[in-house]
C-alpha positions as semicolon CSV with decimal commas, in nm:
position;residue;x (nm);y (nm);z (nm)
1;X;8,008;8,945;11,406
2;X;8,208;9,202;11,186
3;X;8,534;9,079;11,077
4;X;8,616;8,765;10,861
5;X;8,977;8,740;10,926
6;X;9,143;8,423;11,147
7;X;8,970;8,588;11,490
8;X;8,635;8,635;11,311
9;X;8,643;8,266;11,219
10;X;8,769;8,163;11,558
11;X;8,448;8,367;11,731
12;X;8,176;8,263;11,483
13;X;8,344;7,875;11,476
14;X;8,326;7,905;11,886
15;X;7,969;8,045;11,912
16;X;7,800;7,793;11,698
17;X;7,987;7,503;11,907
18;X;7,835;7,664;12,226
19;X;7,506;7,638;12,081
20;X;7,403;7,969;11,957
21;X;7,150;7,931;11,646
22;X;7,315;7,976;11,329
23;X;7,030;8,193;11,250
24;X;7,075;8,438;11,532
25;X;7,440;8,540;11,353
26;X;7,491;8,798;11,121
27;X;7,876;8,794;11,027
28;X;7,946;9,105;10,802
29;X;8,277;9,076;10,589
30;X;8,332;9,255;10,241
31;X;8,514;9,002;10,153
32;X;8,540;8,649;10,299
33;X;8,854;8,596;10,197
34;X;9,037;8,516;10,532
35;X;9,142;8,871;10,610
36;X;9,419;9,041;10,593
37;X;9,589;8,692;10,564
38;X;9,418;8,581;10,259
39;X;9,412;8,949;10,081
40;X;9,785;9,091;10,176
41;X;10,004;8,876;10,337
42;X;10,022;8,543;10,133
43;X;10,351;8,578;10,030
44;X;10,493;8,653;10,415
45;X;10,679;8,389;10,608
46;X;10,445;8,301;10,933
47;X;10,599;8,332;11,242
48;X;10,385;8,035;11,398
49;X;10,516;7,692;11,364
50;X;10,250;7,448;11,113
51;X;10,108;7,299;11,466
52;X;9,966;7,555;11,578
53;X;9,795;7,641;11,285
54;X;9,644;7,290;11,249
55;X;9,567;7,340;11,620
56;X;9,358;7,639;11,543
57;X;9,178;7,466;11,215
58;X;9,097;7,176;11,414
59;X;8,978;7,398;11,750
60;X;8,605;7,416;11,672
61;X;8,350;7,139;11,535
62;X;8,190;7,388;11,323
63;X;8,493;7,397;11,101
64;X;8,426;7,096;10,991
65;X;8,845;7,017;10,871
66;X;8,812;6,691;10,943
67;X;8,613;6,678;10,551
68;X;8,881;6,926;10,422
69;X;9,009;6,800;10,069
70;X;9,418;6,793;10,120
71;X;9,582;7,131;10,157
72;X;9,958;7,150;10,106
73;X;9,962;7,307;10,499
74;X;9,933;6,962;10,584
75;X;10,226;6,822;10,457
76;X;10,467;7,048;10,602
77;X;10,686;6,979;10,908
78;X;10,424;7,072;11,233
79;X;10,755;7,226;11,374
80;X;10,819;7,466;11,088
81;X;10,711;7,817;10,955
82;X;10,533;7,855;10,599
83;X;10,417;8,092;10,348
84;X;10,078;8,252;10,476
85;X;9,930;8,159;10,174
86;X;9,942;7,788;10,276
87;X;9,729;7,946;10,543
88;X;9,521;8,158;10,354
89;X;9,404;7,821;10,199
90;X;9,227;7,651;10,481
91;X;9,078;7,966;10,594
92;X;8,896;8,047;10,306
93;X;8,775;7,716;10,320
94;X;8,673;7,724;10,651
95;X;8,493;8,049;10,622
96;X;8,290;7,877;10,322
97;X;8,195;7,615;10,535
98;X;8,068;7,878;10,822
99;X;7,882;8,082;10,570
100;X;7,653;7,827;10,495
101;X;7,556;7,796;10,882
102;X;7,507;8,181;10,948
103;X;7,359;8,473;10,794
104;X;7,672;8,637;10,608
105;X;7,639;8,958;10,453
106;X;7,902;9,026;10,180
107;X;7,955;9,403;10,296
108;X;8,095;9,646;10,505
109;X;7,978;9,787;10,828
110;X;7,950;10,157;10,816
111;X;7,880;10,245;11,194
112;X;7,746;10,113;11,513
113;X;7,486;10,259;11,757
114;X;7,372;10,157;12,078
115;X;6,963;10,216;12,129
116;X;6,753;10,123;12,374
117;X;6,986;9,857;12,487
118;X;7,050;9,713;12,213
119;X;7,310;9,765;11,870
120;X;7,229;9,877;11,576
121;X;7,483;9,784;11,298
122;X;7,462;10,003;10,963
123;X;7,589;9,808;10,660
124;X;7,559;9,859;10,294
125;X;7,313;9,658;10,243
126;X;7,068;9,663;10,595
127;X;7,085;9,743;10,929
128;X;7,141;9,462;11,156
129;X;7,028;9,443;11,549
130;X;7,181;9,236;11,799
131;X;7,215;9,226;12,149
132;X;7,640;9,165;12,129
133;X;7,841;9,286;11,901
134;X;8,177;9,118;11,859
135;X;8,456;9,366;11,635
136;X;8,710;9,167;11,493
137;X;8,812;9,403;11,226
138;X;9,175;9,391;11,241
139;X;9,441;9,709;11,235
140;X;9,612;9,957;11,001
141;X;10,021;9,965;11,016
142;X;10,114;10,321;11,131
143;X;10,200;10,567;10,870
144;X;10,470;10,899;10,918
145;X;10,291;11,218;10,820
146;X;10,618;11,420;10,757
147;X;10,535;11,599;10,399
148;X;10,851;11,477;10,171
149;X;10,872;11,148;10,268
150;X;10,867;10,872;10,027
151;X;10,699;10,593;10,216
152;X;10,698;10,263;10,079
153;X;10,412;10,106;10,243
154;X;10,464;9,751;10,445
155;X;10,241;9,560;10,142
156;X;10,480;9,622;9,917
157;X;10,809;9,618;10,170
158;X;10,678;9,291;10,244
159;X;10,630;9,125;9,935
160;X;10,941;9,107;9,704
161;X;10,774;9,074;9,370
162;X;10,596;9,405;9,436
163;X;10,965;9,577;9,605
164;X;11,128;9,486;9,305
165;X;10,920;9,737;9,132
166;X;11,005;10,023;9,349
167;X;11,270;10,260;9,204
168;X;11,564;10,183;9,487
169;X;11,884;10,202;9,327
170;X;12,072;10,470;9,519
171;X;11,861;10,499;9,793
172;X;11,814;10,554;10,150
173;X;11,580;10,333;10,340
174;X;11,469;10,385;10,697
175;X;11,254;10,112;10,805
176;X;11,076;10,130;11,173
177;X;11,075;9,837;11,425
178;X;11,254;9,523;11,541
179;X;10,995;9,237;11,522
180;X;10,889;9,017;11,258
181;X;10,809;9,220;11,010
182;X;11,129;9,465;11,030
183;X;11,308;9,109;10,989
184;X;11,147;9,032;10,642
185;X;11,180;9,379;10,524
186;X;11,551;9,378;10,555
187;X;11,665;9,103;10,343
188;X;11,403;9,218;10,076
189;X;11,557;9,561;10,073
190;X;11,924;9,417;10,077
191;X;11,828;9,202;9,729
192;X;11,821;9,547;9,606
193;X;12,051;9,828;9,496
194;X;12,014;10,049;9,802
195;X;12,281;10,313;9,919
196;X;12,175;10,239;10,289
197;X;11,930;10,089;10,500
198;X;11,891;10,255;10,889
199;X;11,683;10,039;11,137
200;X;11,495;10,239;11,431
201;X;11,430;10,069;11,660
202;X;11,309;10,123;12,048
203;X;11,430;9,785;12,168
204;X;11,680;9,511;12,115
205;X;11,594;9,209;11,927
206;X;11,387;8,932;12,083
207;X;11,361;8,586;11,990
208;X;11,104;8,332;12,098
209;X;11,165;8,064;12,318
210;X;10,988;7,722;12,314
211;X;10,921;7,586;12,619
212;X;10,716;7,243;12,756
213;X;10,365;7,425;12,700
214;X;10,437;7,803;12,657
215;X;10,639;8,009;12,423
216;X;10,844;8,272;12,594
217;X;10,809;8,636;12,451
218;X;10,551;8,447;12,170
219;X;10,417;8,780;12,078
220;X;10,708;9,016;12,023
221;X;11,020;8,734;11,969
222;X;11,152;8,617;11,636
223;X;11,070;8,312;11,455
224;X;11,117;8,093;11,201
225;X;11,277;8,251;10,888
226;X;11,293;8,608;11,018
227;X;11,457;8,508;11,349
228;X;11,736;8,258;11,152
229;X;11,809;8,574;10,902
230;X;11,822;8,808;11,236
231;X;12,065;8,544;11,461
232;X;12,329;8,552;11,168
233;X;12,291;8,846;11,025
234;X;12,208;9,127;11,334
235;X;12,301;8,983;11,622
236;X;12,576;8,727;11,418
């Protein structure tokens, strides 16, 4: 298992309740510190009601959340967004609680091979061979290669402690996309003394619909505080 963010946890949390020896997983993370989540997006509104979350914590037995001490993620409103770091919380804990059931290796894996039917995984510290490999390892936000751009990256866009530290007075700010994350960007960049913001974008807005046991466009729709700030202030 390489990968120790929120799918990591979900696949090592769902093998051990199928029965696979905790001994016969080797989960490789650098960090353990509930991915990307836990390490870059704390300070991000979630666009997933509280339920779901909880859902997710309480989805596998080898979680064990029933014993969790209490996490301010459980006093919020099931039917309401929150900070990711009231996520981040529960998922470090969790990932403590699946360490001590596997063999976890506090490094990075370098490359993958397949020999003689079987995978060989090169870390840092050993080689590891298994018979499945699962990659849960996450993904970069794309990047513009043009050679006088400015870019600020989406870390800091999307954290306004860090923005504030950017030099924007006077300037011109073109920020890419329509979804969630465009939709937090915004109103960070508007707290500031820009000349002007331009949104590309490939496709109108979307916003998420709840419905009896589905959520309509639940991966590319608005929610929560990004889809409120969009409703009054785009599409107002």
């Amino acid at each position: 298992m390489i990968g120790a963010g929120p799918a990591g946890i979900a696949a090592v949390g769902r093998l051990l309740d199928h029965g696979v020896s905790g001994e016969g997983i080797a989960w490789v993370d650098p960090a353990f510190a509930g991915g990307d989540i836990g390490r870059k997006w704390r300070s991000v509104s979630s666009n997933t009601h509280v339920a779901l979350f909880l859902e997710y914590f309480h989805g596998s037995k080898a979680f064990r959340f029933s014993e969790a001490p209490p996490m301010p993620l459980k006093e919020i409103d099931p039917q309401e967004t929150c900070a990711l770091g009231l996520v981040a919380e529960p998922l470090v804990w969790i990932t403590e609680q699946l360490r001590e059931q596997v063999d976890a290796l506090t490094t990075t894996a370098s490359a993958l091979f397949l020999e003689n039917r079987q995978w060989r995984v090169e870390t840092q510290q050993r080689d590891i061979f298994a018979k499945n490999v699962i990659l849960a390892v996450g993904a970069e936000p794309k990047r513009l290669c043009h050679p006088d751009l400015e870019e600020i990256g989406v870390q800091v866009a999307l954290d306004p402690d860090r923005l504030a530290e950017e030099p924007l007075e006077g300037a011109t700010v073109a920020v890419f996309g329509s979804s969630h994350s465009s939709m937090i960007v915004l109103p960070n960049l508007l707290r500031h003394p820009v000349k002007r913001i331009v949104n590309f974008y490939q496709s109108p807005l979307k916003y998420a619909v709840y419905l009896d046991d589905w959520i309509l466009f639940d991966d590319t729709g608005l929610k929560g505080q990004a889809a409120a700030w969009a409703r009054e202030n785009i599409d107002g």
